[in-house]
Structures are given as C-alpha cells and as structure tokens.
SENUGU-66086 format. One record per residue (C-alpha): residue in three letters; y, x, z. Coordinates in steps of 0.25 Angstrom, whole numbers, padded with zeros to 4 digits. Layout:
BEGIN
[node "ALA"; [Y; X; Z]]
...
This chain:
BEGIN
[node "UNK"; [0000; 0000; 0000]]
[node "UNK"; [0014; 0006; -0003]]
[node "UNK"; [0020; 0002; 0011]]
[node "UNK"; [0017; 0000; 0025]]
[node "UNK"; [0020; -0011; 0032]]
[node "UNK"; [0021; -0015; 0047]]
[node "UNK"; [0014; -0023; 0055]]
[node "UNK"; [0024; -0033; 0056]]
[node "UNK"; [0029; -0034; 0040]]
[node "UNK"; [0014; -0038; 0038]]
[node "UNK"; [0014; -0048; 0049]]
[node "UNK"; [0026; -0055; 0039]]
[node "UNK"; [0018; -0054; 0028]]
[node "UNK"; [0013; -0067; 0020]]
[node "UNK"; [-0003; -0068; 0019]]
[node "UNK"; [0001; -0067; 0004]]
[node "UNK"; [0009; -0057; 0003]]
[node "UNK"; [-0001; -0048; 0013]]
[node "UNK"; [-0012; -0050; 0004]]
[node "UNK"; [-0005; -0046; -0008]]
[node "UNK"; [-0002; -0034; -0001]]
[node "UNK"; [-0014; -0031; 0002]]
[node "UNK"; [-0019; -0034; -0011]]
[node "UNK"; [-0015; -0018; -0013]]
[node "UNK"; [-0028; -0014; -0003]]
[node "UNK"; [-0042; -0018; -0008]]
[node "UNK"; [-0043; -0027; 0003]]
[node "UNK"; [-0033; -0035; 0000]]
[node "UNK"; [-0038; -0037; -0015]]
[node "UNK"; [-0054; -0041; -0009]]
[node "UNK"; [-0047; -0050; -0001]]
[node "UNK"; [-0037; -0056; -0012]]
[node "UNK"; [-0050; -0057; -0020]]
[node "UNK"; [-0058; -0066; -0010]]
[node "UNK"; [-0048; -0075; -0009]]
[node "UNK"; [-0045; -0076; -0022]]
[node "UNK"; [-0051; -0070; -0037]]
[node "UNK"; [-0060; -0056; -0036]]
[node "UNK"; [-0053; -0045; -0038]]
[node "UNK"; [-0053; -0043; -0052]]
[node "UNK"; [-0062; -0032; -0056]]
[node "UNK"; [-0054; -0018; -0058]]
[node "UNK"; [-0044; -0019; -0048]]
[node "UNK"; [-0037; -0007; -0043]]
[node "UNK"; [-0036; -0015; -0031]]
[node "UNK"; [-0052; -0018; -0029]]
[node "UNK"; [-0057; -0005; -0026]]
[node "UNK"; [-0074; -0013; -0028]]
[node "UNK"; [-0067; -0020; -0042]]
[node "UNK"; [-0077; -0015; -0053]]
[node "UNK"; [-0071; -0004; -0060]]
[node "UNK"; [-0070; 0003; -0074]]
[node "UNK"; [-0078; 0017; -0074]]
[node "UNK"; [-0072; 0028; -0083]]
[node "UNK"; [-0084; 0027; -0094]]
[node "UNK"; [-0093; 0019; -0097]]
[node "UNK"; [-0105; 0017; -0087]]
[node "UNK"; [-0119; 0019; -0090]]
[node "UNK"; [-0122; 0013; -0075]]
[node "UNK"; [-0115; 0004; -0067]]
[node "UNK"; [-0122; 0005; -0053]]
[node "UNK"; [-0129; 0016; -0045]]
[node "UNK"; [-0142; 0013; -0037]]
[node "UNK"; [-0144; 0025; -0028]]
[node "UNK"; [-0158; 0026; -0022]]
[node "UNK"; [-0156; 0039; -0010]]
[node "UNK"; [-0170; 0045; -0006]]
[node "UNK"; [-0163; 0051; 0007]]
[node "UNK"; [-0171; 0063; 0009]]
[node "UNK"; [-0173; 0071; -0002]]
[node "UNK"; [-0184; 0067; -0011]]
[node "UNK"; [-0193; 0078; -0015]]
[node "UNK"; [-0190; 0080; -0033]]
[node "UNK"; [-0203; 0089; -0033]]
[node "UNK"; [-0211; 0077; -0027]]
[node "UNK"; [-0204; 0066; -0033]]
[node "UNK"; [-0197; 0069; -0049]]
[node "UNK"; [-0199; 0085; -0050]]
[node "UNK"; [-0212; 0088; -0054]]
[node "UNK"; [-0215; 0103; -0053]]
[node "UNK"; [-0229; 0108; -0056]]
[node "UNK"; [-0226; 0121; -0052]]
[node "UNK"; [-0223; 0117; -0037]]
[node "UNK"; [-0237; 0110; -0037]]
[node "UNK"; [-0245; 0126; -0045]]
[node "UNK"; [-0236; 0134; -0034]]
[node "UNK"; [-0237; 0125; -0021]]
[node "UNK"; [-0238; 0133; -0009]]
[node "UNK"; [-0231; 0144; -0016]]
[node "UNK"; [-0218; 0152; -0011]]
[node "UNK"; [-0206; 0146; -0022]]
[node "UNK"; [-0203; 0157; -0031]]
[node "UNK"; [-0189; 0157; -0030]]
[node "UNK"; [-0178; 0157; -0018]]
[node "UNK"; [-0176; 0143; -0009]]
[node "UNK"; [-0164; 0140; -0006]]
[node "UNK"; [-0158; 0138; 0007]]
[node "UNK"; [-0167; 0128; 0015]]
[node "UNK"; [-0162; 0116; 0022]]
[node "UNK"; [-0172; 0114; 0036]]
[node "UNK"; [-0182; 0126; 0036]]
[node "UNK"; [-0189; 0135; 0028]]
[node "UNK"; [-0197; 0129; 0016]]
[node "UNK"; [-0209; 0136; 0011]]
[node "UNK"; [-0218; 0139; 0001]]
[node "UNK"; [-0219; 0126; -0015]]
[node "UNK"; [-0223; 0112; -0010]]
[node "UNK"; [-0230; 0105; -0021]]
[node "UNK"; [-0230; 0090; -0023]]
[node "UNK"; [-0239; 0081; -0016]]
[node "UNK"; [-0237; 0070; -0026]]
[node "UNK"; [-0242; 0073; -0042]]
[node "UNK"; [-0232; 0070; -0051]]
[node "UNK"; [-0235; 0063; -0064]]
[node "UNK"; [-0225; 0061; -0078]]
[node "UNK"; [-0222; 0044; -0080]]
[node "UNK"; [-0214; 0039; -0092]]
[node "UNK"; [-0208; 0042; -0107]]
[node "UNK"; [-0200; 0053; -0100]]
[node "UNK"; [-0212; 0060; -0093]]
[node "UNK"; [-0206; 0061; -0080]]
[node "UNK"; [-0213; 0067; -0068]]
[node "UNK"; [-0214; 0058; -0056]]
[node "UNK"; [-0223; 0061; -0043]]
[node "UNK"; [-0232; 0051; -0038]]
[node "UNK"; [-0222; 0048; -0027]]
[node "UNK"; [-0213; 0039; -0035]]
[node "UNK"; [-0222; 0030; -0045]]
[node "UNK"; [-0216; 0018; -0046]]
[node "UNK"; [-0200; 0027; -0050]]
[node "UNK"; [-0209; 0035; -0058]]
[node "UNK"; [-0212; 0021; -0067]]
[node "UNK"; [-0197; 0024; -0070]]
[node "UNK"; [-0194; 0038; -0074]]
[node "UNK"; [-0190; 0033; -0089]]
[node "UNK"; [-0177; 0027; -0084]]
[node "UNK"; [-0176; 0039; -0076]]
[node "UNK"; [-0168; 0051; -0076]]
[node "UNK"; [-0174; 0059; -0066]]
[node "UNK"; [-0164; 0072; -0063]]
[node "UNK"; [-0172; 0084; -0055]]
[node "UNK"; [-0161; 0094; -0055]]
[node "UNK"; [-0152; 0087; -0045]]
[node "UNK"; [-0145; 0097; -0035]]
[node "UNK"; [-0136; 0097; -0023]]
[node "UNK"; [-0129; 0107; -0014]]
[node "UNK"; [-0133; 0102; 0000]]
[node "UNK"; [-0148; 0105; 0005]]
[node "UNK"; [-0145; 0096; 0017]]
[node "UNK"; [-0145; 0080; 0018]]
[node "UNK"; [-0132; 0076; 0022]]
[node "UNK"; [-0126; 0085; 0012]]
[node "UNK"; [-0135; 0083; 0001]]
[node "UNK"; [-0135; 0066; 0004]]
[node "UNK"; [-0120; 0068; 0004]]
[node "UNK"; [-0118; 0075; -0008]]
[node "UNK"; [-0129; 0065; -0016]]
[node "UNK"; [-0121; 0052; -0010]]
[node "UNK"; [-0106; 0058; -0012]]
[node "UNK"; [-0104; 0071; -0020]]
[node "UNK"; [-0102; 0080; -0007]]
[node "UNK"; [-0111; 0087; 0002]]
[node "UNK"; [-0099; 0092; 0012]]
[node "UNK"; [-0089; 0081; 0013]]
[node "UNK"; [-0088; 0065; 0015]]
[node "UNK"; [-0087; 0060; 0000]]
[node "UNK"; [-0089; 0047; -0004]]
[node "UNK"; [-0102; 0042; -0009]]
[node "UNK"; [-0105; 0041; -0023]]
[node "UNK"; [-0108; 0024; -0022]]
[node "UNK"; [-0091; 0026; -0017]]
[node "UNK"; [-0088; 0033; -0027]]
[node "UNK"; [-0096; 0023; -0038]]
[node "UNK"; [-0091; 0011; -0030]]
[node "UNK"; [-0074; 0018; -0031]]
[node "UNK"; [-0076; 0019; -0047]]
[node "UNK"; [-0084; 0006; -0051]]
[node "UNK"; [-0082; -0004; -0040]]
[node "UNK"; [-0092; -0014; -0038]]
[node "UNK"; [-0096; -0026; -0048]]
[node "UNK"; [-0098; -0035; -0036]]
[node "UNK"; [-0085; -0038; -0027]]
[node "UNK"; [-0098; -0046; -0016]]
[node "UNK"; [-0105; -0034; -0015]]
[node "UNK"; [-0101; -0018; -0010]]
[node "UNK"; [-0098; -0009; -0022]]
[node "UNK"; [-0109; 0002; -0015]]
[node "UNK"; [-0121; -0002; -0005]]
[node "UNK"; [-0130; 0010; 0001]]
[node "UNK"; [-0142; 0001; 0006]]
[node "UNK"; [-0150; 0010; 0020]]
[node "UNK"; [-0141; 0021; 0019]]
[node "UNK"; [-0145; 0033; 0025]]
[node "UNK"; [-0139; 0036; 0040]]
[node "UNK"; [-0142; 0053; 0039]]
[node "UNK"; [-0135; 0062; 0030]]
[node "UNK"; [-0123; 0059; 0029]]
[node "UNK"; [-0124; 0043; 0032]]
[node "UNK"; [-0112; 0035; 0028]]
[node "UNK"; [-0107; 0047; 0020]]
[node "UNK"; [-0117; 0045; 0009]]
[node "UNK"; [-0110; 0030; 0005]]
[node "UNK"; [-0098; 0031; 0010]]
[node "UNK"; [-0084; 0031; 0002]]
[node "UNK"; [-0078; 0040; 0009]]
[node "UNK"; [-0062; 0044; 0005]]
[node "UNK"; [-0063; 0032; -0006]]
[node "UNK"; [-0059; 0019; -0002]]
[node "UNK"; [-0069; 0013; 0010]]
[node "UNK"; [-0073; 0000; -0001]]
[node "UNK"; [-0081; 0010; -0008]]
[node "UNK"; [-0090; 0014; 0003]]
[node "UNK"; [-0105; 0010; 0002]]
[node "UNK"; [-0110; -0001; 0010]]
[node "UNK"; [-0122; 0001; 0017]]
[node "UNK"; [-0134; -0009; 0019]]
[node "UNK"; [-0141; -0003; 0032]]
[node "UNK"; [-0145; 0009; 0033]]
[node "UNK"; [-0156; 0019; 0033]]
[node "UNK"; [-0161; 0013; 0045]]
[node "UNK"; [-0162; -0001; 0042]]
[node "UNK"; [-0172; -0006; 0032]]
[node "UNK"; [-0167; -0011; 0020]]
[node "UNK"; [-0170; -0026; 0022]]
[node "UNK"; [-0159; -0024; 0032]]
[node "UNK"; [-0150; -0017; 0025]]
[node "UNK"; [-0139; -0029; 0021]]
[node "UNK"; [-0127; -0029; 0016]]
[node "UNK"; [-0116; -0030; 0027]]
[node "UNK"; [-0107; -0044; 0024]]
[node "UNK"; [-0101; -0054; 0033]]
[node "UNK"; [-0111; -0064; 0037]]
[node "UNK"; [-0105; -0077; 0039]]
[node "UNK"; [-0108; -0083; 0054]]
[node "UNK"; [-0115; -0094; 0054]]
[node "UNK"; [-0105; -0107; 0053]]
[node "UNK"; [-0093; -0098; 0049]]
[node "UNK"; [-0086; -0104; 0035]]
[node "UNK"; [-0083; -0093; 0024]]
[node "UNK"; [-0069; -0098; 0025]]
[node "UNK"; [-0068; -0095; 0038]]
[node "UNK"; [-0074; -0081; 0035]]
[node "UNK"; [-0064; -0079; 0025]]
[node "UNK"; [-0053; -0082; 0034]]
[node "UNK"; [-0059; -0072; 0044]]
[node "UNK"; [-0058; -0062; 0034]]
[node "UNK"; [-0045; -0065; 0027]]
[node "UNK"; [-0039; -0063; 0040]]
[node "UNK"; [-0047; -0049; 0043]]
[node "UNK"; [-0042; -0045; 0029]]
[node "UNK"; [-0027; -0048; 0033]]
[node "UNK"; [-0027; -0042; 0047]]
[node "UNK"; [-0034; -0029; 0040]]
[node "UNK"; [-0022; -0029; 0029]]
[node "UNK"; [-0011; -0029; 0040]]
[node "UNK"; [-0018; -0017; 0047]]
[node "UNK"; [-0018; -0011; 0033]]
[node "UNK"; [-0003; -0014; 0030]]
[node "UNK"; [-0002; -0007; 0044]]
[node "UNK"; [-0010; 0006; 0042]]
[node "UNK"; [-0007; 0007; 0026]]
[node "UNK"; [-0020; 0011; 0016]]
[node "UNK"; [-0032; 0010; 0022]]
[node "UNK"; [-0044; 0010; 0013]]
[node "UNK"; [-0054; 0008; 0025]]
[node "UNK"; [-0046; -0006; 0030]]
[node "UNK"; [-0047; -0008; 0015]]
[node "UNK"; [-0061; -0006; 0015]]
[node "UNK"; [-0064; -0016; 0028]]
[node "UNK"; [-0057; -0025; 0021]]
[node "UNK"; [-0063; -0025; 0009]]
[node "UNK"; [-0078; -0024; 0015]]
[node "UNK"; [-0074; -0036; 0025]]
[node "UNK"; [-0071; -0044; 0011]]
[node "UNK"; [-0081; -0039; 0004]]
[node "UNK"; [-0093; -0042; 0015]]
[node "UNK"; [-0089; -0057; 0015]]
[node "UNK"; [-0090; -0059; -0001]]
[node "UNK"; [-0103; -0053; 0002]]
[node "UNK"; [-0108; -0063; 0010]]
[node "UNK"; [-0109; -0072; -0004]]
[node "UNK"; [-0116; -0059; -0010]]
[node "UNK"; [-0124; -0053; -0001]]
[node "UNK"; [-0133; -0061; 0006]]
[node "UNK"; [-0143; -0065; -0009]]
[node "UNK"; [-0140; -0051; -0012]]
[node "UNK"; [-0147; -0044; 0000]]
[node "UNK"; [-0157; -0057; 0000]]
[node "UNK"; [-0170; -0051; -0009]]
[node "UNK"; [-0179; -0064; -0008]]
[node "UNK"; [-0172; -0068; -0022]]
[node "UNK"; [-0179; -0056; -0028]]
[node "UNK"; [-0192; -0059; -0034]]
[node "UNK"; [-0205; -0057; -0024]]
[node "UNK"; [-0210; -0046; -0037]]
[node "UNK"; [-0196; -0039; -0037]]
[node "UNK"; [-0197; -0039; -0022]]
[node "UNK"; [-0211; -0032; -0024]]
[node "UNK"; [-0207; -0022; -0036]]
[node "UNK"; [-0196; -0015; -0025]]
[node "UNK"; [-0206; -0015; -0014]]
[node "UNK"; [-0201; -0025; -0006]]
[node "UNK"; [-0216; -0029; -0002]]
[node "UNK"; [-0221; -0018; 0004]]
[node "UNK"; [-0214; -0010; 0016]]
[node "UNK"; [-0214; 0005; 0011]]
[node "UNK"; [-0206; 0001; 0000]]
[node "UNK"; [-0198; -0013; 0005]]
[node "UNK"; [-0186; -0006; 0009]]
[node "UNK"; [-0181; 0003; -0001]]
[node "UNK"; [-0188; -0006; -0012]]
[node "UNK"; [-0176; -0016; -0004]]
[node "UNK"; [-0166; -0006; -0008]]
[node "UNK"; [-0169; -0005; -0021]]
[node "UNK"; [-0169; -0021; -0023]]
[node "UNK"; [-0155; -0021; -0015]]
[node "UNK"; [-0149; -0010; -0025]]
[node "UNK"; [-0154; -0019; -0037]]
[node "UNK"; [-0148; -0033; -0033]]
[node "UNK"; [-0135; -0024; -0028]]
[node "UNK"; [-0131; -0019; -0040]]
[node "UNK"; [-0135; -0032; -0047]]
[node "UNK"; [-0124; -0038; -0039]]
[node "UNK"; [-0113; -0026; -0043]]
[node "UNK"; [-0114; -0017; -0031]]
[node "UNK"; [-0114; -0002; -0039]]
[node "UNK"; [-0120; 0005; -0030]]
[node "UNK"; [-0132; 0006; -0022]]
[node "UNK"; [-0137; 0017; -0013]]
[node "UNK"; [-0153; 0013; -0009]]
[node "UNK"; [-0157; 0025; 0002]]
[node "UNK"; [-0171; 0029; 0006]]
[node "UNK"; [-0168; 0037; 0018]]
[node "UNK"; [-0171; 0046; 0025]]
[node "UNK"; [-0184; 0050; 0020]]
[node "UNK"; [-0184; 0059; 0011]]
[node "UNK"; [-0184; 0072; 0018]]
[node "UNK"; [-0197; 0079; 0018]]
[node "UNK"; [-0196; 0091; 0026]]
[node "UNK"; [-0210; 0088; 0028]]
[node "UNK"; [-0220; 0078; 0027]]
[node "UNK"; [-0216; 0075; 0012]]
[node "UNK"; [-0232; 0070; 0007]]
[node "UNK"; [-0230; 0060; 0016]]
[node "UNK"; [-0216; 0055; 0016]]
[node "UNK"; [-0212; 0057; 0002]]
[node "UNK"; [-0223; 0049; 0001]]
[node "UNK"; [-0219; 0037; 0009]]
[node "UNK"; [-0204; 0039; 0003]]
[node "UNK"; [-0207; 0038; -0010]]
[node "UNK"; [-0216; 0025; -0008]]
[node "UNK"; [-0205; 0019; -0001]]
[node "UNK"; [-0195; 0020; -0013]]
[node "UNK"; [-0203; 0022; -0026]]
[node "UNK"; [-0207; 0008; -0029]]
[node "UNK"; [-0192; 0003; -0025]]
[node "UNK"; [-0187; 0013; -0033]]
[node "UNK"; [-0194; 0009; -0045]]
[node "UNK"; [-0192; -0006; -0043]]
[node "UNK"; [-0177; -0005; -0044]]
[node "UNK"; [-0178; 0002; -0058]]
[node "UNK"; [-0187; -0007; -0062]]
[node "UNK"; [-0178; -0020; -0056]]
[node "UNK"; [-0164; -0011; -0063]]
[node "UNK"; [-0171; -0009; -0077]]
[node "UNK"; [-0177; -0024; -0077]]
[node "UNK"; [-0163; -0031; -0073]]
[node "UNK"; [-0156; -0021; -0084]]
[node "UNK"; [-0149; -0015; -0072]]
[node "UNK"; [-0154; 0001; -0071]]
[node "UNK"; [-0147; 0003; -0086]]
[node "UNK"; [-0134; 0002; -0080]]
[node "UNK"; [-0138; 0004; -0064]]
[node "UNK"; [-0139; 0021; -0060]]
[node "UNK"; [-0151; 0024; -0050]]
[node "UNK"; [-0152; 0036; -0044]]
[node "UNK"; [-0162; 0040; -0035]]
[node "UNK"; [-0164; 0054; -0027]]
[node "UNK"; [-0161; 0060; -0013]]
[node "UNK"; [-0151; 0070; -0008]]
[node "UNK"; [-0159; 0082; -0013]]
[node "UNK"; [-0175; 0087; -0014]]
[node "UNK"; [-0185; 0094; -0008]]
[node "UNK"; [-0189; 0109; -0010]]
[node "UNK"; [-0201; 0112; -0016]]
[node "UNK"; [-0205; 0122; -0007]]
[node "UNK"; [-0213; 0117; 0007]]
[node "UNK"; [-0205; 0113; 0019]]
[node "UNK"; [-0218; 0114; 0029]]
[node "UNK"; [-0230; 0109; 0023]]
[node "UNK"; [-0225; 0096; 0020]]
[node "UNK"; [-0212; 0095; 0016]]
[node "UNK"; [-0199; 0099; 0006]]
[node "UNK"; [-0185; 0105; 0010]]
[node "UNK"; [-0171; 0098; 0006]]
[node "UNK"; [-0168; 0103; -0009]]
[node "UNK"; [-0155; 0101; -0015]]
[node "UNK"; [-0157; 0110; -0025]]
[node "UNK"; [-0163; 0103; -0036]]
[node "UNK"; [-0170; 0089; -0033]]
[node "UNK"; [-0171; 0074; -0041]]
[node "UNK"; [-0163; 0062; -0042]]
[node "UNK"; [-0165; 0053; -0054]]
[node "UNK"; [-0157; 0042; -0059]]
[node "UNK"; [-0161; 0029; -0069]]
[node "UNK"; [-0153; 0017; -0075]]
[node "UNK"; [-0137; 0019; -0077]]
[node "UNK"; [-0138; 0026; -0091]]
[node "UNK"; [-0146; 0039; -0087]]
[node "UNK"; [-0156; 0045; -0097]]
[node "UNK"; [-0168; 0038; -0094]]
[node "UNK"; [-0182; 0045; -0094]]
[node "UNK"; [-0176; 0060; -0090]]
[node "UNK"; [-0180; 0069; -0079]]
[node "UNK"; [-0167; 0079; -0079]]
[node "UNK"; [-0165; 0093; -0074]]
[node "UNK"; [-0176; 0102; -0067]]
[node "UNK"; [-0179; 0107; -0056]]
[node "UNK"; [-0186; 0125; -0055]]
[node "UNK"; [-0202; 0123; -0057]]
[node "UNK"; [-0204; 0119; -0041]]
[node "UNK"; [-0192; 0111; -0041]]
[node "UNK"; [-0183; 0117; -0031]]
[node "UNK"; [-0170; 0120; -0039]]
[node "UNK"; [-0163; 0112; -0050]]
[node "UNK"; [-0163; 0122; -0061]]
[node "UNK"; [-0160; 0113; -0074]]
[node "UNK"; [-0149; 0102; -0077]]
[node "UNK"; [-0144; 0102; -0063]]
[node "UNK"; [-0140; 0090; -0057]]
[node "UNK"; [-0131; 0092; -0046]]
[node "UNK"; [-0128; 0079; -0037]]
[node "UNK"; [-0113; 0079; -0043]]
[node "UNK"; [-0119; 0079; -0056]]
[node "UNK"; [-0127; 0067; -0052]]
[node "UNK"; [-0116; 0059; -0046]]
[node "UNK"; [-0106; 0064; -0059]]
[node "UNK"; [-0118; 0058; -0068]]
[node "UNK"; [-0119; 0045; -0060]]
[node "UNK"; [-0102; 0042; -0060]]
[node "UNK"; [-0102; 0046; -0076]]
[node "UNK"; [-0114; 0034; -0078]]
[node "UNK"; [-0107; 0024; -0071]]
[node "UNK"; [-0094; 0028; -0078]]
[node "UNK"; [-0086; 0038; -0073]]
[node "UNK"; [-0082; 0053; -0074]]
[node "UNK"; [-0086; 0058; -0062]]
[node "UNK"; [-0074; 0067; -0062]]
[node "UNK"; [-0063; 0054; -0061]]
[node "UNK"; [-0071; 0045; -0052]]
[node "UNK"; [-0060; 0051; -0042]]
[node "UNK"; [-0054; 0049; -0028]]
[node "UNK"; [-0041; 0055; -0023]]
[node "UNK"; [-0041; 0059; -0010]]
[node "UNK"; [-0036; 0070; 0000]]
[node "UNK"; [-0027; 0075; -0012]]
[node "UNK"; [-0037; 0076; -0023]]
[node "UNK"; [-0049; 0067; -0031]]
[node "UNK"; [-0062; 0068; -0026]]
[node "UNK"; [-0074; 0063; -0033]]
[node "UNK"; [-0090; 0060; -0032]]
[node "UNK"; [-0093; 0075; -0038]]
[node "UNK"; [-0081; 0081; -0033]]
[node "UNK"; [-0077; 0093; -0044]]
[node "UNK"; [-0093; 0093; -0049]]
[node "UNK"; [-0104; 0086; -0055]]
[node "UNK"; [-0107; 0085; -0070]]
[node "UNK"; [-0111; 0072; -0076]]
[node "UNK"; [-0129; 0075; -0082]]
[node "UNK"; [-0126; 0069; -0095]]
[node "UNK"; [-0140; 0072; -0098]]
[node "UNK"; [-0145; 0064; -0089]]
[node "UNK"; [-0138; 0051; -0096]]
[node "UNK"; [-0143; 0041; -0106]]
C-alpha cells in the first residue's frame, strides 16, 4: 500500500471504501471474489490466479513420489554385472569421503535383474508392476548432488540448496503457474516427512506465505487420516452465519494491516481463512474415495494392507490434480535408508509402493492425464555399492536414479551411466539443478527468469546453475 494509516483514520473509514482499499492485498481481492465474481484469471492482484508460463508447456502438473531414504539405483534401475562377477572384492578405484563408517569391500544385488519393453530397460525383481511401464519412462541414472547427508541432500532435492532455507520447488511451481482451482490449495504434500529438514522441504520460504505447500498429515499418520485441513461447519450453524464470522475476521485482520503496512503473512492468513471455507464445498467428495470403483480401488492397493497406504496417496495425487491442484508431493518416508538390513527391508519398501506406483501410470495414461502430468519418482541420493556391514549400502550422492514419465519426456529411454559397479556418474550427468531446470523448462518456463527479488537481488529455483537435458525431451 502506498501509505500508512492510523488507527483512527481507519476506524472512519466506510465498509466500501475499506474493501476497495484492501483490494490492493490479495486478501482483499479472495474476499472481494467471494462476495462477488471470482477473480478473473491473471490478475496481478491474485497471487493463485492461473498464470501464462514463458513458453509453451509440454506438462501442466507435477506429481512428485519422494522415497525418503535413498533408494539403492544398483538394486532397483542400475544394472551392473560386474558388481555381481566381483562381489566380495575391494573396489578398484578411491571412495569417497564416507557418510557414517567405513564401508568395505563390492556388494552385489540380491535381486536379479531382467530387461522388459521395446526399449529394453533393465529393471530388478524388486519393482514388477513399474517395470510394466518403462516404455513411458525415462529413466535417468546419472543423477548427482553435492551433500552426502540427508538434510542436505533432502533440501537441496526439494529447493535447490543444501545450506540455506529456500523455497520448495512445489513454491516455486505454484508462484509461476498458479492453481487452475481457486477451492483447492495450489501445492499439497500428502504424509510429509518430520526429519531432515521438516517443513523446509514444502515451504515457500522468502516468497509470498499463499505459496506454501499444504500438508495432509504427516509421516506419522497413515494416509487414510491424512485430510485436507478446512473449516468444518458446526452442526446447526447456517453458512450465512459462517460468512459473517469470517467477513468480520477478514475486516479486523485488514485494519491491523493498515496498522502495520505489508504484511505477506497477515496476507496469507487471510487468504488460507477464505480459501478453507470455499473448501468446504470442495473438499469433503474429493477426499471421500467410495466413488472410486471397487476394481480402481484394488488396481492401487487399496485391499491389502502393505500396499493400502501409499496406494492411498497415489489415488489422492490423481483425483487432486484432476481438480486443478498443480502440485502434489506423495512421500514414503522414512524407509529407505539401509545401512544395514537392506535384503529385507528393501524388500518390504518396494512391496509397499510398486504396485501404487504403477496403478497411478496406468490411472494417468488411461484418463489422458500422464501426457500433460510430469511424474517424477527418486529419493535424496543412493547407495554405495560397496558393503556397509554384511547387510547394507552407504549414502551415495555421487551418482544415483530418478526417473520421470508423462509431461513430454522421451518415452522408453534409460539416460546417463553410471562406472561399471555404479558408484560415480561418469556420463551425461544429471545434477539436481539440471533436474529442476528441465522440469521449469517443460511446464514453461526458463528456469533463469522464474525469478524472486529479494534482500537486494533475484533469487531462483537453480540459483546461478542448472542446465535444461534437452536430450531427455520428447
């Protein structure tokens, strides 16, 4: 606002001429909107108004499945025969620095590996139902990062930075597109993880507070409890009464921002008290999955107990960004992280999310949704292929998988490689800044403009790196 008033002038101020005022704060406008027409769609004004990207977007959504932990690539996507003809061996070439404790000598796989589809790719036992899919995969085993640790690396996977509070990459999605459904949150993390980083790894940080992700429970609470927070109305209380509670909220929390000046997080309350009653309309069929068919209810899982609760999450993430909301963080945490013990709980990790998995990219493709939805799937680094006990894998940030499917990505590719025993990504590196620049590029924008002034200069979501893999594009 251009001026400060006082507490008195505001007093004097007509209801009118307050909430034309006001109209200058995004608050003002979500309140203006209910109480008349919905904002229209590009409006400087409406930080959540869908926006124009720079370029033409191959996707328009990201679903972001998180395996919290560190899957291991050489037992999953990285098939190396040479680590299964030298097991037991010393590596023969210098480790890097180690995480936790010494590691020893090659760890072959316990899992076979086998080659599935036109394209070939190799897929271990663990994962059969994904491996059904790998022909609208790009599977990309040459990632990298620059932290060994997992606060650092989860960090620098969410937001771009492994040292400082940034925000998340579903804020930075949310600032440049909006949302295409003004009922529902722009960004939704459904059983975030509590470790690591927490809150860090969806919030907005320095952009506005409306850009923050909204979480449904967390990693504690199973994912048929995880709801999306909205006012409730009380028994016997009439919606008109309701809107006249919050009408006056909204004119008592104007007047303290006509007292203070600019406040993006008053903004934000705001905004998020508006926005949780439209979604009383909106979110109680949404989150309600009995109007699913009893065969798409099995085909994610939902009928068996290892796989119910992340086979929920994936549902979720499909009817979510059905509705608009353009981006969806699904997380399987904390599991991952076999220092030791990895026969049997990669096992039991993979079980849990492989036939989800696959049911959301079949659901996607199906519905004509995975052409122009981007799904990425991968955790904050990988394992060594060197022995951590008898039983286990060391963090490895220095050369790992993620892949990615739908959103106009090369279908039917396995890109980059890893040395023959899969420590080291050693051709067409992937760094994570490239990653995120070649995710900003397909929904539309130079990575390089999707920009944020603050403290005296722009920041971004790769910061002064990251190149966009145009190999890696349909």
């Amino acid at each position: 606002m251009s001026r400060t008033w006082c507490h008195e002038e505001v007093r004097c101020l007509t209801r009118r001429t307050m909430l034309r005022h006001a109209a200058a704060g995004f608050g003002g406008l979500a309140f203006a909107g209910l109480a008349a027409e919905p904002a229209r769609a590009g409006s400087a004004s409406n930080p959540l108004a869908p926006r124009d990207p720079h370029h033409t977007p191959t996707a328009k959504r990201v679903i972001f499945l998180f395996m919290h932990g560190g899957p291991s690539q050489v037992d999953t996507f990285d098939y190396k025969p040479l680590l299964e003809r030298d097991h037991g061996k010393p590596l023969p070439f210098a480790k890097p620095r180690v995480f936790s404790s010494a590691t020893g000598n090659l760890l072959k796989s316990p899992w076979k590996f086998q080659q599935y589809g036109e394209s070939g790719a190799w897929v271990s036992e663990l994962f059969p139902h994904v491996a059904r899919h790998v022909d609208k995969m790009c599977i990309i085993n040459s990632m990298h990062g620059s932290n060994s640790r997992h606060g650092g690396a989860l960090l620098e996977l969410h937001t771009g930075s492994d040292t400082f509070v940034r925000p998340s990459m579903g804020s930075w999605i949310t600032y440049g597109l909006g949302t295409e459904n003004q009922d529902l949150p722009g960004f939704i993390t459904i059983c975030p993880t509590l470790t690591h980083g927490g809150v860090n790894a969806y919030s907005s940080a320095f952009l506005p507070a409306v850009y923050q992700g909204t979480p449904l429970g967390n990693a504690s609470i199973p994912s048929d409890r995880a709801k999306i927070p909205f006012i409730e109305n009380a028994e016997g209380t009439a919606r008109a009464l309701q809107r006249m509670e919050l009408d006056l909220l909204h004119e008592m929390n104007v007047e303290r921002r006509a007292e203070t000046g600019p406040d993006t997080s008053l903004e934000a309350r705001i905004n998020s008290f508006e926005l949780a009653f439209r979604m009383q309309s909106a979110a109680p069929g949404l989150q309600d999955l009995s109007d699913e068919s009893e065969a798409t209810q099995k085909l994610y899982g939902l009928d068996q107990p290892q796989t119910a609760n992340f086979g929920r999450q994936c549902l979720m993430a499909r009817r979510f960004i059905e509705r608009g909301v353009r981006f969806v963080q699904c997380t399987h945490s904390y599991k991952w992280d076999q220092h030791g013990g990895l026969r049997a709980d990669h096992t039991k990790n993979a079980m849990e999310v492989d036939q989800p998995i696959s049911a959301l990219l079949t659901d996607l493709a199906s519905r004509g949704l995975l052409e122009d939805t981007l799904v990425l799937w991968g955790g904050e680094f990988g394992r060594t292929p060197v022995a951590q006990g008898d039983d286990g894998r060391d963090h490895n940030p220095q050369g790992y998988t993620m892949w990615v499917a739908g959103g106009g990505v090369r279908q039917g590719l396995v890109y980059g490689k890893t040395d023959d025993y899969g420590y080291y990504s050693v051709e067409n590196k992937v760094h994570l800044h490239d990653l995120h620049a070649t995710m900003l590029h397909m929904l539309g924008f130079d990575h390089t403009r999707l920009t944020y002034r603050v403290a005296g200069r722009d920041f971004r979501l790769t910061d002064v790196h990251g190149e966009v893999v145009h190999d890696i594009l349909a």
